[in-house]
C-alpha positions in Angstrom: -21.7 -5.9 -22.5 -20.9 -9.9 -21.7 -20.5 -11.7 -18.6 -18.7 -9.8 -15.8 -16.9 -14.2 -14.5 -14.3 -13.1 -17.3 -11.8 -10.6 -18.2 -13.2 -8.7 -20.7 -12.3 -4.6 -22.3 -14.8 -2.2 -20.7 -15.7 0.7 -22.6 -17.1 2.9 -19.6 -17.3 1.8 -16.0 -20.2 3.5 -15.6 -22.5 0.0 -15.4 -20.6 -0.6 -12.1 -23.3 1.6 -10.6 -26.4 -0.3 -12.6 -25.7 -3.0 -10.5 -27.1 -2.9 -6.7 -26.2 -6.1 -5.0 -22.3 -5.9 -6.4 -19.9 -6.5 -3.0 -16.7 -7.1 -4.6 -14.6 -6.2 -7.7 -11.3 -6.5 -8.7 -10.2 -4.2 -11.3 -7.0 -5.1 -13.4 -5.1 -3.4 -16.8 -7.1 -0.2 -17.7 -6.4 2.7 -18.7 -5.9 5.9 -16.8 -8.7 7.9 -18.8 -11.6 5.6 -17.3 -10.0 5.8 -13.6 -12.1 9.4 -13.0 -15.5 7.3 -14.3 -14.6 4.3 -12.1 -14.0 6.0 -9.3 -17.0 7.6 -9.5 -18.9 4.5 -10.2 -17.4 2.3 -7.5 -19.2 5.6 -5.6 -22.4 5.1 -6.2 -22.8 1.0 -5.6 -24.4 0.8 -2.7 -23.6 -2.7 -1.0 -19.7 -2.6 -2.3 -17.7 -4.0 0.2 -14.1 -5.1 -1.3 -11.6 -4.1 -4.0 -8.4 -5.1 -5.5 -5.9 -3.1 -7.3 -2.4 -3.9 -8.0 0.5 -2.1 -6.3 1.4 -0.3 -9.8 -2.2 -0.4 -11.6 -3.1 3.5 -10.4 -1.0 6.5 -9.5 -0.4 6.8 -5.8 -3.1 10.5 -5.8 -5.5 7.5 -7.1 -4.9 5.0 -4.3 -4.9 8.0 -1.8 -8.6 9.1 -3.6 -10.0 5.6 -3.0 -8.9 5.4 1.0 -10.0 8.3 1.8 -13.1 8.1 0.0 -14.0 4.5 0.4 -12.8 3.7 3.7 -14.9 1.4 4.7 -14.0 -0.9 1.8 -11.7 -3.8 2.1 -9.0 -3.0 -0.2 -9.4 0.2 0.0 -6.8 1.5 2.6 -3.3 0.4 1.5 0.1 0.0 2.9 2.2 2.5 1.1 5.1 0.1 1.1 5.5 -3.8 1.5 9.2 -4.7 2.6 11.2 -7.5 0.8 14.7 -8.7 0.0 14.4 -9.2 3.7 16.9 -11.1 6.2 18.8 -11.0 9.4 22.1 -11.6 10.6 23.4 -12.2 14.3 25.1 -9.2 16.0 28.7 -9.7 16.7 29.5 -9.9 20.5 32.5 -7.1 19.8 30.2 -4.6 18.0 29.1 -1.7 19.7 25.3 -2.8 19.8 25.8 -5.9 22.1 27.5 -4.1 24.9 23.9 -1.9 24.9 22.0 -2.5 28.1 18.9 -4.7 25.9 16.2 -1.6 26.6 18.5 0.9 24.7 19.1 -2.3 22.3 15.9 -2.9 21.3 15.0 0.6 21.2 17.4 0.9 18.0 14.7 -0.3 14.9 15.9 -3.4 13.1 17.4 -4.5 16.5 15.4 -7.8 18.2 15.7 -10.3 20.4 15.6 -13.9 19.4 14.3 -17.2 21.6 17.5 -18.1 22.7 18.8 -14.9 23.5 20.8 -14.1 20.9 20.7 -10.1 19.7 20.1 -9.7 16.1 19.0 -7.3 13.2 16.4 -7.4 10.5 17.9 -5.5 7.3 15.7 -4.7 4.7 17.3 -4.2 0.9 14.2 -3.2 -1.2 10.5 -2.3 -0.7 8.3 -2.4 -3.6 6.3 1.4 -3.7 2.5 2.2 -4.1 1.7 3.7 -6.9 2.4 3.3 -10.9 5.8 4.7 -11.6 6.8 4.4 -8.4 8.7 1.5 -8.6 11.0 0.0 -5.6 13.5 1.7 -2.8 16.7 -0.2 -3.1 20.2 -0.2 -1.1 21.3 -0.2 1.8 18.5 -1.1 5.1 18.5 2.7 6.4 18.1 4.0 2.7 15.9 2.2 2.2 13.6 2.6 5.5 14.3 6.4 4.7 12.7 6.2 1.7 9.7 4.3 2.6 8.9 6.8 5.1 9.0 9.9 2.6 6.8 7.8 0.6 4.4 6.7 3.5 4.5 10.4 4.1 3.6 11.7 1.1 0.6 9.1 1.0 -1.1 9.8 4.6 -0.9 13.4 3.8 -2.3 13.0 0.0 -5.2 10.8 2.3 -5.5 13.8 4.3 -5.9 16.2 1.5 -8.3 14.0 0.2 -10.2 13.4 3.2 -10.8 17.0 3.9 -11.7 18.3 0.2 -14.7 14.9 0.7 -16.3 12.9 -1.6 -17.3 14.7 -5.0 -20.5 14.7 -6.5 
């Protein structure tokens, strides 16, 4: 078996449950056929209490398997997006937006309020995606926010399907 302080090919994941006092593990480049054996290993340690997987290391049915059925785990409930290719620019005094009285104004998402009083909105151009294969939204801010929450969608309710089927075994 070796030394579990260095990255090392696992055969079966099923020694993650020989050992009791195991808290955290972080689990990096395997392949999908040992995911069903993991899971149910991580399972079955008792005093487990983090876990780290990349964005793209499991299918996003995985992810959703592990939050629902390892809540309680750091790690284990994920974002189902993380924004980036991030800015902001100033609104224009002759657009429409800075004539709004400022509660319709910052009713309008993207749309803030800076220090000095200045209006201004937050565009996103990309969000990287949970899940392998799922890759990144890109385009325009609203296309993008659209298709985050699809995504965020599809996740809670794969959670919920999850959730309400319970933990096997």
């Amino acid at each position: 078996m070796g030394t579990l302080d260095w990255n090392q090919p696992v055969a079966d994941p099923a020694f993650l449950a020989q050992l009791p006092a195991l808290e955290a593990v972080s689990i990096t480049w395997f392949r999908r056929p040992l995911l069903s054996g993991m899971l149910g290993a991580l399972l079955r340690v008792p005093k487990l209490r983090k876990v780290h997987f990349s964005m793209s290391e499991l299918p996003l049915e995985d992810f959703a398997r592990i939050q629902a059925w390892l809540p309680g785990v750091e790690g284990a409930v994920r974002e189902p997006f993380v924004l980036c290719g991030e800015n902001q620019r100033a609104i224009d005094p002759r657009e429409d937006a800075a004539a709004l009285p400022l509660e319709a104004f910052l009713a309008v998402p993207g749309f803030w309020v800076d220090a000095q009083g200045r209006r201004r909105e937050h565009r996103v151009d990309s969000a990287y995606l949970l899940g392998k294969g799922e890759c990144m939204a890109q385009g325009r801010s609203a296309s993008v926010l659209a298709k985050c929450g699809k995504h965020a969608q599809r996740y809670r309710a794969l959670v919920e399907q999850f959730s309400d089927e319970g933990v096997p075994g």
